[in-house]
C-alpha positions as CSV (number, residue, x, y, z in Angstrom):
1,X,0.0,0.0,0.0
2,X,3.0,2.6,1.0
3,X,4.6,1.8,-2.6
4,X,0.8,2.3,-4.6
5,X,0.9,5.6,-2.0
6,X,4.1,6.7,-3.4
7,X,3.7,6.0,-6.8
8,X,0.7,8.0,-6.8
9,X,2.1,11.0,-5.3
10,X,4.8,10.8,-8.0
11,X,2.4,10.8,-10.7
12,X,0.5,13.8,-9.0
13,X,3.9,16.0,-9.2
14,X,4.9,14.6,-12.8
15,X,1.5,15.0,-13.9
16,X,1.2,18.9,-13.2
17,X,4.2,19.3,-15.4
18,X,2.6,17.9,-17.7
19,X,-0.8,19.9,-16.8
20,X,1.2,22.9,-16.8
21,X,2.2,22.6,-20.9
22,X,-0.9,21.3,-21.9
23,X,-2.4,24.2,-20.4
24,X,-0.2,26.2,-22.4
25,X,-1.3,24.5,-25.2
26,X,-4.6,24.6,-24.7
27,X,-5.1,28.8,-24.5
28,X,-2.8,29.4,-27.4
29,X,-5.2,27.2,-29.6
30,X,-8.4,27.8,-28.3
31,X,-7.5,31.8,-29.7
32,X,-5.8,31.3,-32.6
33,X,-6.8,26.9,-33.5
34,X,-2.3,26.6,-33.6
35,X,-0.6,23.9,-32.1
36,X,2.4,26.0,-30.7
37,X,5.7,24.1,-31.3
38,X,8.2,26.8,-30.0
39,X,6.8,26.4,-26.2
40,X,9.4,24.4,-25.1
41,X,11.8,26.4,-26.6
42,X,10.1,29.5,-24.7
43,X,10.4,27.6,-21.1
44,X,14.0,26.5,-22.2
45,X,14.6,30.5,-22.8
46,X,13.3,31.4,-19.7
47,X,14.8,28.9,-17.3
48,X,18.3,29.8,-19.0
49,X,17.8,33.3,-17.9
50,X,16.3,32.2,-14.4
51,X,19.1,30.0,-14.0
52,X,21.7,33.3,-14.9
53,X,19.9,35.4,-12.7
54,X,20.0,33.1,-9.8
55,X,23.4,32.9,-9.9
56,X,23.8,36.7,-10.3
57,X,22.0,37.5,-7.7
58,X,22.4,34.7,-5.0
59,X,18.3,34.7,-4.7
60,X,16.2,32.2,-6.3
61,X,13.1,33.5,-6.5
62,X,14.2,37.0,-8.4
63,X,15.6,34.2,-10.8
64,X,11.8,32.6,-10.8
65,X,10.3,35.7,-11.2
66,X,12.5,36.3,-14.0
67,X,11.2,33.3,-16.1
68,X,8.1,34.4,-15.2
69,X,8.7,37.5,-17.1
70,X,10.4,36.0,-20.2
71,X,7.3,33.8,-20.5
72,X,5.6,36.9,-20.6
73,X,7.8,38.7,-23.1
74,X,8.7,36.3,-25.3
75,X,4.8,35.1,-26.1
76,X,3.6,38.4,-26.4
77,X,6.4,39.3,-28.7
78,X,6.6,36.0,-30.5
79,X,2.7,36.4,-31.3
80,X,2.8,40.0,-32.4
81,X,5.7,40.3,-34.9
82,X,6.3,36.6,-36.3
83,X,3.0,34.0,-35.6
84,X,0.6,36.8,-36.2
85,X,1.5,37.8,-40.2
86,X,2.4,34.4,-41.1
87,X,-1.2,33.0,-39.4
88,X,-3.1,35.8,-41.4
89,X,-2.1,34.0,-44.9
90,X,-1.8,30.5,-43.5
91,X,-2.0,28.3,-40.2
92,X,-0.2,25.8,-42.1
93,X,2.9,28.3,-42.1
94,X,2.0,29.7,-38.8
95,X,2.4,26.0,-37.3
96,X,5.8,25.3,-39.3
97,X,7.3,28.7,-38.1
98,X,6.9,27.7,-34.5
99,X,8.6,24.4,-35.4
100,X,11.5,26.7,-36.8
101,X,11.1,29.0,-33.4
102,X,11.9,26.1,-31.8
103,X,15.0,25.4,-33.6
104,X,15.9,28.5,-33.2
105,X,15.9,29.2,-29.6
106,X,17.4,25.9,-28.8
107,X,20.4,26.9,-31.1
108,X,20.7,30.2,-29.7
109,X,20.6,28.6,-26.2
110,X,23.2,26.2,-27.2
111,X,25.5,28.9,-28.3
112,X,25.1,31.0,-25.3
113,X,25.1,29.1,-22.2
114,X,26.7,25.5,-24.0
115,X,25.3,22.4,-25.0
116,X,26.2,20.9,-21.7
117,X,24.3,20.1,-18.7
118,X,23.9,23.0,-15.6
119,X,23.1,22.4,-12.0
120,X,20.2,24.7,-11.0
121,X,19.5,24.8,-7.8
122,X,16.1,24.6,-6.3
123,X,14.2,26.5,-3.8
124,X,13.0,23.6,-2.3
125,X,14.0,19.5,-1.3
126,X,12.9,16.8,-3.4
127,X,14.2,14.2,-0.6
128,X,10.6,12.4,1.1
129,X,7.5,10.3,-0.1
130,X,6.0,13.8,-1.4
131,X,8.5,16.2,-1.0
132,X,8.2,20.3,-0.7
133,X,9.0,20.2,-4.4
134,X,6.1,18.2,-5.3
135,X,3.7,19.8,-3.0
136,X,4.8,23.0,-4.5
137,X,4.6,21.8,-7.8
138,X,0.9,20.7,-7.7
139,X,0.4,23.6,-5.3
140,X,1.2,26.0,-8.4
141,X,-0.5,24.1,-10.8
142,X,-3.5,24.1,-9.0
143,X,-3.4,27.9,-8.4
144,X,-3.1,28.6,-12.0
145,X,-6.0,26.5,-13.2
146,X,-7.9,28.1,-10.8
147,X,-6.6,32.0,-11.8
148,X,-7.2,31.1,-15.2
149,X,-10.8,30.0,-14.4
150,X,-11.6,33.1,-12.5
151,X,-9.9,35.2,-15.3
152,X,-12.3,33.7,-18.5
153,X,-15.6,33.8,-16.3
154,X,-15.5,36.8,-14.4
155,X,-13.2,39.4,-15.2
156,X,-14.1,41.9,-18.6
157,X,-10.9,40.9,-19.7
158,X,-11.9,37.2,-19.8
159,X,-15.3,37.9,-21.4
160,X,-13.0,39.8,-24.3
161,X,-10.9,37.0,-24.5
162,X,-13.1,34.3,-24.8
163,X,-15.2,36.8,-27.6
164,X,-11.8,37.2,-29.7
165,X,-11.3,33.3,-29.6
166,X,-14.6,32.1,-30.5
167,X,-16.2,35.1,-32.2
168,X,-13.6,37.2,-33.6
169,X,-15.8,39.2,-36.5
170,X,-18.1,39.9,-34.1
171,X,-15.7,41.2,-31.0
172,X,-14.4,43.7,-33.6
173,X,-17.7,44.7,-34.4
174,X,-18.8,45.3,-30.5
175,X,-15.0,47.5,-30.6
176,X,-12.8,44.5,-28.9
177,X,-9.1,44.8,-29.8
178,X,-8.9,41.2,-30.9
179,X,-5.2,41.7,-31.9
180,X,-4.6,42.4,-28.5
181,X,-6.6,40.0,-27.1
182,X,-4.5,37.2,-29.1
183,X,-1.2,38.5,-27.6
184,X,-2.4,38.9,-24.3
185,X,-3.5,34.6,-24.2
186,X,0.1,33.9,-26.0
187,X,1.6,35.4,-23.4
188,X,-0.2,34.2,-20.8
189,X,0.4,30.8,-22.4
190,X,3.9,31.2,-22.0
191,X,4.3,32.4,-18.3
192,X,2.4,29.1,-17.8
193,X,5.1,27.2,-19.7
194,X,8.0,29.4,-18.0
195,X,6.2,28.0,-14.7
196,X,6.2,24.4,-16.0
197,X,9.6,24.8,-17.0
198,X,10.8,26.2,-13.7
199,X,9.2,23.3,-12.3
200,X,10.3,20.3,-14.5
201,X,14.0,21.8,-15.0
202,X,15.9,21.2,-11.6
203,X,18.3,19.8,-11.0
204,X,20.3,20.0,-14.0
205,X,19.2,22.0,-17.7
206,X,20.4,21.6,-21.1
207,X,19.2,23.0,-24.5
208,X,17.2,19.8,-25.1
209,X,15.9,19.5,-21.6
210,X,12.0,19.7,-22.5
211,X,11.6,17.8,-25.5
212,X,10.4,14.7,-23.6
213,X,8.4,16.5,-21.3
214,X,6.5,18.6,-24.2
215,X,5.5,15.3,-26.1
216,X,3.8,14.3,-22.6
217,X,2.7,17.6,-22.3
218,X,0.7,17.4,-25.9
219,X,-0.3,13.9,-25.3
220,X,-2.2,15.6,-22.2
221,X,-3.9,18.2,-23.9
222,X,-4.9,16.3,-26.9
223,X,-6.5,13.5,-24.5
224,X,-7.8,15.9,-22.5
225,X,-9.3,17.8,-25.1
226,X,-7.4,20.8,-27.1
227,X,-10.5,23.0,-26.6
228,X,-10.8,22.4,-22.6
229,X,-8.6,23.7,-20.2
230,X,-10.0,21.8,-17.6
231,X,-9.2,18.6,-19.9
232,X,-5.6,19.3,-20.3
233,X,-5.2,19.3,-16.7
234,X,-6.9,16.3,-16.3
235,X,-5.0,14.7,-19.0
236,X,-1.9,16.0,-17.7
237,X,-2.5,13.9,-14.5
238,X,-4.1,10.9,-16.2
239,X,0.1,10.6,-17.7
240,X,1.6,11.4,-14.5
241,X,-0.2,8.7,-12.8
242,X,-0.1,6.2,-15.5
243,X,3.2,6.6,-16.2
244,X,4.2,6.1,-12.6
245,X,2.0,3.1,-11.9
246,X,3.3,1.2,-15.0
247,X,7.1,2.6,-14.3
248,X,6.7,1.5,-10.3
249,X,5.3,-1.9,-11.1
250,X,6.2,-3.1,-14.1
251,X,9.7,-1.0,-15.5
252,X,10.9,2.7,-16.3
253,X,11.2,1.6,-19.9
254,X,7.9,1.2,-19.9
255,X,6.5,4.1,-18.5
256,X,7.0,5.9,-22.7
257,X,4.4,2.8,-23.8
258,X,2.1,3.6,-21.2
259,X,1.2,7.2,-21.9
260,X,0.5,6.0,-25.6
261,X,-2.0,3.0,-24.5
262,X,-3.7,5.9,-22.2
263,X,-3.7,7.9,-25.3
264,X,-5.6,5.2,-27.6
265,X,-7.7,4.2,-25.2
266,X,-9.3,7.5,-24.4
267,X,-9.4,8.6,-28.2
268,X,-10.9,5.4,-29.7
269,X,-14.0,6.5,-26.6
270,X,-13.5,10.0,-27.2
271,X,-12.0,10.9,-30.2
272,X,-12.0,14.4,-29.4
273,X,-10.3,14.3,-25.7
274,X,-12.7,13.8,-22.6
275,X,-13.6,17.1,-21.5
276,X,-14.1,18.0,-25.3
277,X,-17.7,19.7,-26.5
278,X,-19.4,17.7,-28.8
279,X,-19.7,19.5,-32.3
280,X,-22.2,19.0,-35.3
281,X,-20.8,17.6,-38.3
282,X,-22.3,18.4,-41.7
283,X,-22.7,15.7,-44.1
């Protein structure tokens, strides 16, 4: 019972990672229907500089509030002057220029700090069944979810939001900046990805650091449905957990095979994720 116990709490701290990205990935394509390839590459960015500033300054969290604020920066700007006139003539294009952000990013982090691995400390232990660092991370993830929710359903700048995503023609037409809107949900994206990234980086980073945890972290949104929020959380910890059962029982090397017989279960029942709306289908 203590092992199951364990395992479980595991899963919970992996799995908010994992919540954390697919709630990333969820925003940026219920506003603009893009897959956003470059988020890893945006976390990666932002733990880098996190990682700098800790060591500049001696103090963790300025560093953590400094990813924060790349996030920030980076999806707003990203949006604005690259994704945004590329998206206008083609989502195909829009989709493949995150793929070449990606590249991009990782290079230039490559050529800036080194292709090899760096210790980054973390604010707190990891040591015990459910350490302060999963507590925190579920903590955080849970936080967010619930900021996000209160944002959408009961702020003005939620109902504009939501209007620009699912009714653009007629958000301009009741005078909502819908441009604005869009940049304001990538970059909110992002500081959620800067958070994942804070939180799935430690102890040691390298340019390639999130390319695992991103695959987990689309497999979570897509099962959980890309137009649900909610669902991508829920997906997130459906992996966490799965993957830590079948890792704790049964082998770490299969742990990868597990999160893709989660996946085709759920999609051959719901092809669309769980917490997905059902839509009409013409004929």
């Amino acid at each position: 019972m203590t092992h199951f116990i364990n395992l479980t709490l595991n899963g919970l701290a992996s799995g908010a990672v994992y919540a954390a990205l697919a709630l990333s990935l969820v925003i940026i394509f219920q506003a603009t229907r893009l897959v956003n390839f470059a988020l890893p590459a945006f976390a990666l960015l932002a733990v880098y500089v996190a990682h700098t500033v800790t060591q500049l300054t001696g103090a963790y969290w300025i560093g953590f509030a400094s990813a924060l604020g790349t996030g920030l920066l980076v999806g707003a700007v990203s949006e604005r002057f690259i994704v945004r006139p590329i998206a206008r003539t083609s989502q195909l294009n829009a989709i493949i220029v995150t793929l070449g952000l990606l590249l991009v990013i990782q290079g230039t982090v490559g050529m800036i700090w080194g292709n090899e691995q760096h210790g980054f400390q973390y604010a707190f232990s990891y040591v015990g069944r459910f350490s302060p660092a999963s507590v925190f991370a579920v903590a955080a993830v849970a936080v967010v979810a619930l900021l996000l929710f209160l944002l959408y359903r009961f702020t003005p700048l939620g109902l504009r939001m939501r209007a620009a995503a699912h009714h653009p023609e007629a958000a301009r037409l009741s005078g909502v900046r819908v441009g604005l809107m869009l940049t304001i949900g990538w970059a909110i994206a992002s500081f959620i990805g800067a958070l994942a990234g804070m939180l799935a980086g430690p102890p040691f980073i390298s340019p390639n650091v999130f390319d695992v945890v991103f695959v987990f972290g689309i497999t979570s949104a897509v099962i959980g449905g890309l137009d649900n929020p909610f669902g991508a959380v829920l997906g997130g910890m459906l992996i966490g957990l799965g993957m830590s059962y079948v890792s704790g029982y049964f082998g770490s090397e299969l742990a990868t095979l597990a999160a893709l017989v989660i996946v085709v279960i759920v999609l051959s029942v719901r092809p669309d994720g769980i917490l997905s709306r059902p839509t009409a289908r013409k004929v």
